[in-house]
C-alpha positions, -999 to 999 in steps of 0.1 A, spaced: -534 187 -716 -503 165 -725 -474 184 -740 -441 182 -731 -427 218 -744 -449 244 -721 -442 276 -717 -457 312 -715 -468 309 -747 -488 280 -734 -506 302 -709 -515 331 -731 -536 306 -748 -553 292 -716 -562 322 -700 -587 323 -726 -607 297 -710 -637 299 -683 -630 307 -650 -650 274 -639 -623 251 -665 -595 238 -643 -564 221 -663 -540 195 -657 -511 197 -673 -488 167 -684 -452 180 -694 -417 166 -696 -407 197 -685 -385 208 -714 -402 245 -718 -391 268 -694 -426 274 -676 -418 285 -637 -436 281 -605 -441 321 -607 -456 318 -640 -485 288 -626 -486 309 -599 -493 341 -612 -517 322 -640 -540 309 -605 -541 344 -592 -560 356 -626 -578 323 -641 -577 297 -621 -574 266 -616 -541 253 -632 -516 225 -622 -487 215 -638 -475 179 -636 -438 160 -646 -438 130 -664 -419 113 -690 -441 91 -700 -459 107 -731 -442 117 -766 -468 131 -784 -496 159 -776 -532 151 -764 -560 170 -751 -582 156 -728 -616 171 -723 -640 162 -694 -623 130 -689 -639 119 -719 -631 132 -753 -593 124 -764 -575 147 -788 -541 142 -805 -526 170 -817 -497 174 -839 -477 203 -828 -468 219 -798 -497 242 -782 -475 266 -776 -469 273 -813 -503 271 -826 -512 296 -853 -472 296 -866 -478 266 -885 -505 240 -900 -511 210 -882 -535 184 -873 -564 177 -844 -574 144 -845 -606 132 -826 -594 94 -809 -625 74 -812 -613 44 -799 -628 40 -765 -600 17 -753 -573 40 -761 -594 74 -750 -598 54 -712 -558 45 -712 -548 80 -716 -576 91 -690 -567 69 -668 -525 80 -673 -533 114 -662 -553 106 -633 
C-alpha cells in the first residue's frame, strides 16, 4: 500500500485482513502512525511493516506484486466520502511501481 497520510484509522481497516496477508506500507510519514501502533498491530495480525519515502504523491495498492490500484482518497478516510479505484492495466507502469516498493 502506498499512502502517504497513515494513521490508526489505517489499521482498523487492515486488521480485517487474513492472518497469512503481510503488508508493506509506503508513507511520507505525515499521519501520526507510531512504532507502538505497528507494533501492537504485529502482535494481533501480523505481518506489517511500514516504510518512509517521499517519492510517491498519489495512493496505490499493490496486490501480489501484480495487480496495481490507484486510489483517489486517503485509505484512512474510506467510507466518509466517494472516490475512485482504478484498475492500472498498463503492464509497464504496474512493473515500475512494483519494482518502487521493492
Amino acid at each position: 500500500m502506498i499512502d502517504n497520510y497513515v494513521d490508526v484509522n489505517t489499521l482498523n481497516i487492515l486488521c480485517k485482513k487474513n492472518k497469512s496477508v503481510d503488508v508493506v506500507i509506503m508513507t511520507a510519514g505525515k499521519g501520526n502512525l507510531s512504532t507502538k501502533d505497528i507494533t501492537k498491530f504485529n502482535a494481533q495480525y501480523p505481518k506489517l511493516s511500514v516504510k518512509t519515502t517521499t517519492d510517491f504523491h498519489d495512493r496505490f495498492l499493490i496486490i501480489d506484486k501484480v495487480e496495481v490500484y490507484h486510489i483517489g482518497a486517503f485509505i484512512k478516510d474510506a467510507g466518509k466520502k466517494s472516490f475512485g479505484i482504478t484498475k492500472i492495466e498498463d503492464e509497464d507502469l504496474v512493473n515500475s511501481l512494483v519494482n518502487k516498493v521493492r
